[in-house]
MARMIRO-447675 format. One record per residue (C-alpha): residue number from 1; residue in three letters; chain; x, y, z. Coordinates in steps of 0.02 Angstrom, whole numbers. Each point is the difference from the previous one (the first is absolute). Layout:
REM MARMIRO-447675
     k     r   c       px       py       pz
   NUM   ALA   A        X        Y        Z
...
//
This chain:
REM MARMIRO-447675
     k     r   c       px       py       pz
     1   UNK   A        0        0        0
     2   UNK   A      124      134       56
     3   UNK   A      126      -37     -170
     4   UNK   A     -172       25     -104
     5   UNK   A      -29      177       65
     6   UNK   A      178       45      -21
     7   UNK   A       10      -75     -175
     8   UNK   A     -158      126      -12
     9   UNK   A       66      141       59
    10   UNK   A      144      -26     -114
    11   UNK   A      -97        0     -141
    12   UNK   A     -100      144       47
    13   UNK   A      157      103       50
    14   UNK   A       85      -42     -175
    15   UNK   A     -162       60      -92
    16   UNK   A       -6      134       96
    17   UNK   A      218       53      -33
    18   UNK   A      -37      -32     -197
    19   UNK   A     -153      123      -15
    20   UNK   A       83      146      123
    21   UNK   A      163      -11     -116
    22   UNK   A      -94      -21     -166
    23   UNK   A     -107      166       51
    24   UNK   A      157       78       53
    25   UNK   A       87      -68     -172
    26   UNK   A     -139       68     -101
    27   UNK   A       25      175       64
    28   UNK   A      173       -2      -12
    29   UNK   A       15      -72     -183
    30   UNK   A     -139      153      -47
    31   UNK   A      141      135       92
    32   UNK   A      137      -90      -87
    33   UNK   A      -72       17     -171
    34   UNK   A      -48      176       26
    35   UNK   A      199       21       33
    36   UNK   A       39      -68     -175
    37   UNK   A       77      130     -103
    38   UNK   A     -110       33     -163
    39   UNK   A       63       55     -169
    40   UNK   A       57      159       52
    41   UNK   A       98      -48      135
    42   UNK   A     -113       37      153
    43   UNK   A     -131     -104       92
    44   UNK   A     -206       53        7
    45   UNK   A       70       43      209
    46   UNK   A      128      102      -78
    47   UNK   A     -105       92     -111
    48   UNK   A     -123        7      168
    49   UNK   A      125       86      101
    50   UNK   A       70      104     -141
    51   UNK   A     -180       78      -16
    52   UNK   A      -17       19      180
    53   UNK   A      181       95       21
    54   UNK   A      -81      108     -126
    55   UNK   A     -173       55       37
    56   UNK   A       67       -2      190
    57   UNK   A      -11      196       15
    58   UNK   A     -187       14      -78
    59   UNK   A      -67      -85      141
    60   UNK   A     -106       95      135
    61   UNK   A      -53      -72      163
    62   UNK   A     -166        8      -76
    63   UNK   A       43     -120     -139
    64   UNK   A       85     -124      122
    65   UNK   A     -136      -13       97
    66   UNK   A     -126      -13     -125
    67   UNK   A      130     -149      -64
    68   UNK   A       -4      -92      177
    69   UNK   A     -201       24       -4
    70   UNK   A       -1      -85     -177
    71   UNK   A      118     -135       67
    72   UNK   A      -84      -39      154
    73   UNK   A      -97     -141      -53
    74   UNK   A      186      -93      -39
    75   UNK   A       49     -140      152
    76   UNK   A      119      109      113
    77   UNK   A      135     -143      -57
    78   UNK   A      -19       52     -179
    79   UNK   A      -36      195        2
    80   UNK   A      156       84      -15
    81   UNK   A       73     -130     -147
    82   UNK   A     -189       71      -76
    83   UNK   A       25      177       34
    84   UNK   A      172      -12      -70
    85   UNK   A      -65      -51     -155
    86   UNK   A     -163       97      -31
    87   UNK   A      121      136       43
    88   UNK   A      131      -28     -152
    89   UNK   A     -144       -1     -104
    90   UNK   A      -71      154       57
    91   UNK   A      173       63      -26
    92   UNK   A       14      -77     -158
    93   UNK   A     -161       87      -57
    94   UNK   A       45      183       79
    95   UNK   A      166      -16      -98
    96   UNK   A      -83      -60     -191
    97   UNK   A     -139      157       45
    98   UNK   A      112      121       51
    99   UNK   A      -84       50      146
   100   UNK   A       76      137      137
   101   UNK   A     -111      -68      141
   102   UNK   A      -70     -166       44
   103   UNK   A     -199        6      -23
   104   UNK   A     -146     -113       79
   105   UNK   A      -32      -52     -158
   106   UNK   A      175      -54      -65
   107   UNK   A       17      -87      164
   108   UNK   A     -160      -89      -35
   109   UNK   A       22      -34     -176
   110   UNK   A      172      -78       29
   111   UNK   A      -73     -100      152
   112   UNK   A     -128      -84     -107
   113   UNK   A      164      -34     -147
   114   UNK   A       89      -77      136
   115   UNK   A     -121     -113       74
   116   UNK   A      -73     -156      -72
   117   UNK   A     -186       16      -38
   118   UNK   A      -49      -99      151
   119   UNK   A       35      113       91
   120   UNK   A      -69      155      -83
   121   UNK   A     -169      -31      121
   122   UNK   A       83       49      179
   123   UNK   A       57      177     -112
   124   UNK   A     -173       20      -55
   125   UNK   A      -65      -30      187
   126   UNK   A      157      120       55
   127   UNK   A      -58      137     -114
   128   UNK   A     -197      -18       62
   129   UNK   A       60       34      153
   130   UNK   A       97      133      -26
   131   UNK   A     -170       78     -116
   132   UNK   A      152       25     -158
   133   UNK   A     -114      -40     -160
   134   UNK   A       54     -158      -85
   135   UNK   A      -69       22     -173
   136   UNK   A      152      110      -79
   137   UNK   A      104     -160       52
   138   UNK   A     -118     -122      -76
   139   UNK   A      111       -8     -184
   140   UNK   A      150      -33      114
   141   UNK   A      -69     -169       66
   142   UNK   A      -41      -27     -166
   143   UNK   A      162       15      -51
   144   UNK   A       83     -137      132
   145   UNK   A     -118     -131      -45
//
């Protein structure tokens, strides 16, 4: 009886060790291949920071902290790799428009480029609740489906 329920608890452990490192794998294979260097030399979290470094100075309080609002939905665990790269889009947007100032709606419309569609419904709840009008953003989701 006792060797059954420690063969048992073997097995459970072991299933247990091979899911928590292939979760753990997963995420780190997805970091690794955003560290590949692309044609020109520089990886997509090169290009993220780059934009970042750049746009650093348009940035008002205001705009932060409508950008940890937008991101609040994100598990704690996950939020800042998020921010970072709604961010460098956002940047990357500011710099192909030109812009002198970061706007609500740049920081919006890159926030709905850099998120997969799935998630476009806790930004449209975000924005309700805020009373911001959602309907000059409606080609925009359109556009990252």
């Amino acid at each position: 009886m006792p060797s059954d329920l420690f063969f048992w608890l073997i097995v459970l452990w072991s299933i247990f060790l091979i899911t928590t490192v292939g979760i753990g794998g997963f995420f780190m294979f997805r970091k690794f291949l955003k560290r590949l260097p692309k044609e020109d030399g520089k990886s997509d979290l090169d290009w993220q920071d780059y934009y970042i470094e750049k746009t650093r100075h348009l940035w008002s309080e205001e705009d932060k902290a409508l950008l940890d609002e937008l991101v609040e939905p994100v598990p704690e665990l996950f939020r800042d790799i998020a921010k970072g790269t709604i961010a460098g889009k956002i940047g990357e947007m500011a710099l192909k428009e030109k812009a002198d100032k970061m706007t609500q709606e740049l920081i919006i419309k890159g926030y709905i480029a850099a998120t997969p569609k799935r998630d476009h419904k806790f930004l449209v709840k975000k924005l309700k609740e805020k009373k911001i009008d959602i309907d000059q953003y409606k080609p925009y989701f359109k556009e990252s489906v």
